[in-house]
PDB file as gemmi writes it, atoms N, CA and C in Angstrom:
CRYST1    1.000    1.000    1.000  90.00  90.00  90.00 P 1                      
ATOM      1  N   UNK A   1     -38.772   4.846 -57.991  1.00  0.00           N  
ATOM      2  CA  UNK A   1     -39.888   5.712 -58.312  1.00  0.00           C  
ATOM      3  C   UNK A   1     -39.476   7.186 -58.263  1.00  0.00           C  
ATOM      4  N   UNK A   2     -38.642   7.706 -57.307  1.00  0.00           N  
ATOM      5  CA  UNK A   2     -38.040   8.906 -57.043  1.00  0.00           C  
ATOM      6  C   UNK A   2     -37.124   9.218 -58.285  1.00  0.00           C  
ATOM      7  N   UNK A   3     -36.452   8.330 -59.212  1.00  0.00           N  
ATOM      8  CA  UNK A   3     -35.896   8.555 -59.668  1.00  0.00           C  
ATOM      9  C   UNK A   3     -36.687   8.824 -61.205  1.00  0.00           C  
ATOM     10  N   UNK A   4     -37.687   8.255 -61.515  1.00  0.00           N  
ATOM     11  CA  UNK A   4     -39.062   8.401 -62.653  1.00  0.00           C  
ATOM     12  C   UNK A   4     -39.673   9.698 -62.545  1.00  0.00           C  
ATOM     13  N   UNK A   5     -39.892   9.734 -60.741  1.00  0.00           N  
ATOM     14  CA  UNK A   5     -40.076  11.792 -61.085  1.00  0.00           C  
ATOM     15  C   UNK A   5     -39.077  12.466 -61.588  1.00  0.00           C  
ATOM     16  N   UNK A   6     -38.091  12.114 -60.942  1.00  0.00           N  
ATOM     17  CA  UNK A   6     -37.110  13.678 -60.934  1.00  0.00           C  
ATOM     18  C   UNK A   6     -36.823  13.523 -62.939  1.00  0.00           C  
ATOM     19  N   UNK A   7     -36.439  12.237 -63.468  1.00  0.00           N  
ATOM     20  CA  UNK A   7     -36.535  12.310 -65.109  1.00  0.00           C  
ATOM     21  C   UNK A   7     -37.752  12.692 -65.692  1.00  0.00           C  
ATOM     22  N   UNK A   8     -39.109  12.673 -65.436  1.00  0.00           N  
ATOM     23  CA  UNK A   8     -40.038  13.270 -65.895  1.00  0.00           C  
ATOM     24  C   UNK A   8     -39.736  14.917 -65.828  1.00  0.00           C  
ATOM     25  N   UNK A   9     -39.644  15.532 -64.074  1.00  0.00           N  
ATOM     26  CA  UNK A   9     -39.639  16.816 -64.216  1.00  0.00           C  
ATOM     27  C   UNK A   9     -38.552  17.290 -64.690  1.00  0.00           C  
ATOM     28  N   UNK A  10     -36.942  16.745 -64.693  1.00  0.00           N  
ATOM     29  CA  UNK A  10     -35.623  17.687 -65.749  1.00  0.00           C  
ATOM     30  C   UNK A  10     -36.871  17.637 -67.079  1.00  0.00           C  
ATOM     31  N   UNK A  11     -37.245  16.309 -67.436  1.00  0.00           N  
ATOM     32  CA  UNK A  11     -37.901  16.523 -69.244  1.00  0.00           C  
ATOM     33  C   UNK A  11     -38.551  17.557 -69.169  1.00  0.00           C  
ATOM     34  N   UNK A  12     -39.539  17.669 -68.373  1.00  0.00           N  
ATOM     35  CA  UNK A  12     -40.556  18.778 -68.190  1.00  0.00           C  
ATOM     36  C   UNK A  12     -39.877  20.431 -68.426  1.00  0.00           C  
ATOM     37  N   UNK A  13     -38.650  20.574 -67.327  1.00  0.00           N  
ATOM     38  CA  UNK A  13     -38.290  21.718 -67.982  1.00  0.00           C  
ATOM     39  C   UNK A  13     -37.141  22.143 -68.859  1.00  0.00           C  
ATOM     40  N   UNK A  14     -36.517  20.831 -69.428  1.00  0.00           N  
ATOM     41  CA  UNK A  14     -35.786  20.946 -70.562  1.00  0.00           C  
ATOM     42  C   UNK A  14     -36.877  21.153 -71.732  1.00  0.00           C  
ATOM     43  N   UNK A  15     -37.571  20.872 -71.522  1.00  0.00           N  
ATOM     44  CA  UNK A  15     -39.821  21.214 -72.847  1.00  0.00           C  
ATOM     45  C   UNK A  15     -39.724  22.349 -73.058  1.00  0.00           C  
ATOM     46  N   UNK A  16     -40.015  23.206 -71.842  1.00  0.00           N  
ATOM     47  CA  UNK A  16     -40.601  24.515 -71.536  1.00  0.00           C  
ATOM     48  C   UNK A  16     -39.039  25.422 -72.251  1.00  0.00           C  
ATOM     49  N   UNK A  17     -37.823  24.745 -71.229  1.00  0.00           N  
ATOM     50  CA  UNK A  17     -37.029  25.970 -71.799  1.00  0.00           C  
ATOM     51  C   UNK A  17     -35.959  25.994 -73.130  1.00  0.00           C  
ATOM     52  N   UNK A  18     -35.947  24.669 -73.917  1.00  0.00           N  
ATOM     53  CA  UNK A  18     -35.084  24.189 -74.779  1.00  0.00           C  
ATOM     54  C   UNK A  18     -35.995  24.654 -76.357  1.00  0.00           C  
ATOM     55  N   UNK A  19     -37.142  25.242 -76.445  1.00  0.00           N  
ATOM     56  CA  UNK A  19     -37.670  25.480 -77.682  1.00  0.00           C  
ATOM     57  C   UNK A  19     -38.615  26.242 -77.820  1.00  0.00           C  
ATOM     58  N   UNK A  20     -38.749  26.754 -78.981  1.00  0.00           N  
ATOM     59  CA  UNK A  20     -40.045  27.842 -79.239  1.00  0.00           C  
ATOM     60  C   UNK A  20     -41.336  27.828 -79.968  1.00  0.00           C  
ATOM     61  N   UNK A  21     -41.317  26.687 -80.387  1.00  0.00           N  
ATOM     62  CA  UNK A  21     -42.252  25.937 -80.912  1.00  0.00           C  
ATOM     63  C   UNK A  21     -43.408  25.368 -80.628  1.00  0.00           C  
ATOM     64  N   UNK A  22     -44.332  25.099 -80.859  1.00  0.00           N  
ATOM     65  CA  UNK A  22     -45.241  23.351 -80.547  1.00  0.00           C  
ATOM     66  C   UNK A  22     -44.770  22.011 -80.905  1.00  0.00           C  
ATOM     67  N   UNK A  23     -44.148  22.415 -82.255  1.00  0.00           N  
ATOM     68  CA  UNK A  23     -43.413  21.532 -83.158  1.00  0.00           C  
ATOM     69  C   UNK A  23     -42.020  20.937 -82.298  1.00  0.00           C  
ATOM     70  N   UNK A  24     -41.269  21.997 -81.846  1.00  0.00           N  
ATOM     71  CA  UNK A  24     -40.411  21.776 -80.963  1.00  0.00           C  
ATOM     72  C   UNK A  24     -40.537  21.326 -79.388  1.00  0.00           C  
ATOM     73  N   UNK A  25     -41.825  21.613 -78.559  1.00  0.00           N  
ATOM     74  CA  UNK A  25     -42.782  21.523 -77.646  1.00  0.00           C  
ATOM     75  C   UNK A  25     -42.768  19.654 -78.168  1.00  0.00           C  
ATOM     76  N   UNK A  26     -43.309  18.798 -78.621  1.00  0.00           N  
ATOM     77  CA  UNK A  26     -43.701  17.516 -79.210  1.00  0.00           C  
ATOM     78  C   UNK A  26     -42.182  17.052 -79.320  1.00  0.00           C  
ATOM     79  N   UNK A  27     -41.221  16.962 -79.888  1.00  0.00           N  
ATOM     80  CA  UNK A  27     -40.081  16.701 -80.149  1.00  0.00           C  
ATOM     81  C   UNK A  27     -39.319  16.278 -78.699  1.00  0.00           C  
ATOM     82  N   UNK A  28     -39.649  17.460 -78.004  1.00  0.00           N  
ATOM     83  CA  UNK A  28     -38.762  17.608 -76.970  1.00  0.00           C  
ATOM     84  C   UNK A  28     -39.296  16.327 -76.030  1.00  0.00           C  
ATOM     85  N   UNK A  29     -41.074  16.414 -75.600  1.00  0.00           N  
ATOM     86  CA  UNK A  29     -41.586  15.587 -75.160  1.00  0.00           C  
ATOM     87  C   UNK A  29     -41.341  14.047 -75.246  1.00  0.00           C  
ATOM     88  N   UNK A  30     -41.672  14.048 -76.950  1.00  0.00           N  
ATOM     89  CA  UNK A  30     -40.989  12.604 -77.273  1.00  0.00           C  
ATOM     90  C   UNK A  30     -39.652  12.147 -77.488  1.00  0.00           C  
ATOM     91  N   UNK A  31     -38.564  12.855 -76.968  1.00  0.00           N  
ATOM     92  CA  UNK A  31     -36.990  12.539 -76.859  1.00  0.00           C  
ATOM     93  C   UNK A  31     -36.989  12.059 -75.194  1.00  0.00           C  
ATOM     94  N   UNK A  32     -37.956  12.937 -74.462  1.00  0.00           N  
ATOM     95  CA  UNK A  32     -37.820  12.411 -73.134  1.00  0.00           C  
ATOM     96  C   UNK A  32     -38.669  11.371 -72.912  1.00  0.00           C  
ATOM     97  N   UNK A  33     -39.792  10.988 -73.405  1.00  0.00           N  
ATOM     98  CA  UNK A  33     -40.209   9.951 -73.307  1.00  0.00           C  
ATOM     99  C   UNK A  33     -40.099   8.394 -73.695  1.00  0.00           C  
ATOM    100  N   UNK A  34     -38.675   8.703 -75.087  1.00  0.00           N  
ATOM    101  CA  UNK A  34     -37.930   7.592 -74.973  1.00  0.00           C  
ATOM    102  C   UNK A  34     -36.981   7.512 -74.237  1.00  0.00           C  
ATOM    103  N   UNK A  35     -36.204   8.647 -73.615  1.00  0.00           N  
ATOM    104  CA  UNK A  35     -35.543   8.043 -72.236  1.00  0.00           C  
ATOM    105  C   UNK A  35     -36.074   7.022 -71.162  1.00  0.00           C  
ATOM    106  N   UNK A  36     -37.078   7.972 -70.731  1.00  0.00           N  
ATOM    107  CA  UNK A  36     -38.223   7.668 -69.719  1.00  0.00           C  
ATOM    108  C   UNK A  36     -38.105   5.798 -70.046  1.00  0.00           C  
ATOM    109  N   UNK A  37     -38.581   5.088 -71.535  1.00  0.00           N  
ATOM    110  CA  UNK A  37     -38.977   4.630 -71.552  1.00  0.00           C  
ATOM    111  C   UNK A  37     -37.875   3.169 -71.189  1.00  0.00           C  
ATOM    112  N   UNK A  38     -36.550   3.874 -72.444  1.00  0.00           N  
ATOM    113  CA  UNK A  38     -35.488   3.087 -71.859  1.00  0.00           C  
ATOM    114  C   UNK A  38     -34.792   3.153 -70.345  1.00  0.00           C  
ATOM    115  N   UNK A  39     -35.097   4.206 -69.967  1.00  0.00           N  
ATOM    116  CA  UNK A  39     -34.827   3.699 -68.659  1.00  0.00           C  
ATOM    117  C   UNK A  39     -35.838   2.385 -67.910  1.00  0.00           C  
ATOM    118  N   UNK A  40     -37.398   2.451 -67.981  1.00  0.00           N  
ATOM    119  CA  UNK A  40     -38.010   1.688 -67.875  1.00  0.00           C  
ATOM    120  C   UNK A  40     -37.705   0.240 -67.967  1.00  0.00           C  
ATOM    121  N   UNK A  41     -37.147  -0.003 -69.445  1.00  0.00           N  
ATOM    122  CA  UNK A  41     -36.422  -1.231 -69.854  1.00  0.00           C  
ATOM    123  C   UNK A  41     -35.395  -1.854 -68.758  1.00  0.00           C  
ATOM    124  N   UNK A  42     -34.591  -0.681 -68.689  1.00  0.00           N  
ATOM    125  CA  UNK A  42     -33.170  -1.071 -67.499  1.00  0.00           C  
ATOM    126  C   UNK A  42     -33.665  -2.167 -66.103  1.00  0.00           C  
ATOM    127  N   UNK A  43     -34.751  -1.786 -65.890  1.00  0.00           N  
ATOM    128  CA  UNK A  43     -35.156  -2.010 -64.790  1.00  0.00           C  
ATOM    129  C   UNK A  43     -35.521  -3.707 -64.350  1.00  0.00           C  
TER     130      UNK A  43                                                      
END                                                                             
C-alpha cells in the first residue's frame, strides 16, 4: 500500500512539473495511471 502512495504522489508531481498544458496536465495523468495500473496487475 506504501508503495501505491509513494507512485501516485512521484505521478502527482511529475503532473504539476513535467508540462504546461491541460492537454499535457491529462496525458501526464493518464501515463501514470497506466503504471499505477500495471503495477496493480503485478500484484
Amino acid at each position: 500500500m506504501k508503495t501505491l502512495i509513494t507512485l501516485i504522489a512521484l505521478a502527482g508531481l511529475l503532473a504539476l512539473s513535467g508540462c504546461n498544458t491541460v492537454k499535457g496536465v491529462g496525458q501526464d495523468l493518464q501515463k501514470a495511471g497506466e503504471k499505477i495500473e500495471d503495477a496493480a496487475k503485478k500484484k
